[in-house]
C-alpha positions in Angstrom: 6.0 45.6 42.6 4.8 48.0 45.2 4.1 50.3 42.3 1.6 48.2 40.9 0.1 47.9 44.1 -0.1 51.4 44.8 -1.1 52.2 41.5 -4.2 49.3 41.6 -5.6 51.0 45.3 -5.6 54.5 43.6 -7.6 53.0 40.5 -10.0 50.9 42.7 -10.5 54.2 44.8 -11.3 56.1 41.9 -13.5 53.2 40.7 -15.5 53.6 44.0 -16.0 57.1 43.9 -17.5 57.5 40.8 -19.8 54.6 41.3 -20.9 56.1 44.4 -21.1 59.3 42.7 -23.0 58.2 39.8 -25.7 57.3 42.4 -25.4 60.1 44.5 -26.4 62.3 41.3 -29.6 60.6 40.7 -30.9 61.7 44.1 -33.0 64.6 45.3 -30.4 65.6 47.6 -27.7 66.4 44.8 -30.2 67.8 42.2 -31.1 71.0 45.6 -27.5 71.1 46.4 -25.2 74.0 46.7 -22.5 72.1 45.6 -23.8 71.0 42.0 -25.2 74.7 41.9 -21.6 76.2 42.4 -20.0 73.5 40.0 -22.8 74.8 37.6 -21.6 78.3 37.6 -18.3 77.4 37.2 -18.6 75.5 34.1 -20.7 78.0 32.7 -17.2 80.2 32.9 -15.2 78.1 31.9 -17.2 75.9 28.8 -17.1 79.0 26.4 -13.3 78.5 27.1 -13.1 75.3 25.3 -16.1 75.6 23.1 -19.3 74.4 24.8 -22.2 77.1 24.2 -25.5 77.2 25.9 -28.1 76.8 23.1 -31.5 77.7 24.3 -34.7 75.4 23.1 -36.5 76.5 20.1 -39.5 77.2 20.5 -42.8 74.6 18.7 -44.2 76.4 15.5 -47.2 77.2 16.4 -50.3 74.7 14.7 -54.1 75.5 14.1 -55.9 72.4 14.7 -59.6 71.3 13.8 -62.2 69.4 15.7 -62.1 65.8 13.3 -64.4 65.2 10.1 -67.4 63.6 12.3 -67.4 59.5 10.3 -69.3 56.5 11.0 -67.3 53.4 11.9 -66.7 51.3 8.6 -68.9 47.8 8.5 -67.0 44.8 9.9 -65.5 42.7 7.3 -65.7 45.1 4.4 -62.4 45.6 2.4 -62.3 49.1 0.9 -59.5 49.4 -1.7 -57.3 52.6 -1.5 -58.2 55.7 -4.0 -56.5 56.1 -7.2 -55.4 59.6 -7.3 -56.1 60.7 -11.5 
């Protein structure tokens, strides 16, 4: 019996913290902080260790684009039936 209780205050702890943690890292204050800085560096070590690589962005192809074919705005209420391609 008391290690049921024991056991439910450790999980209700644990609950706690990482709801008050999952807030905490939303905020200005933790994304400056030394601390997620240093936990940074440390699981830069360590990921290759158990598979995680750093894969940087690729980059966009680069595209030529062209001002638009200058049209005049279609006639209300006309119906223009799609082009058959022969």
């Amino acid at each position: 019996m008391v290690a049921i209780v024991v056991l439910s205050a450790v999980f209700a702890i644990l609950v706690i913290a990482f709801v008050w943690f999952f807030f905490y890292s939303r905020t200005l204050a933790w994304g400056e902080s030394e601390t997620r800085q240093a936990f940074l560096r440390v699981m830069v070590v360590i990921g290759p260790m158990f598979g995680v690589r750093y894969k940087e962005p690729r980059p966009e192809p680069p595209t030529i684009a062209t001002p638009a074919k200058e049209e005049e705005p279609p006639l209300p209420g006309i119906v223009l039936p799609p082009a058959k391609d022969e």
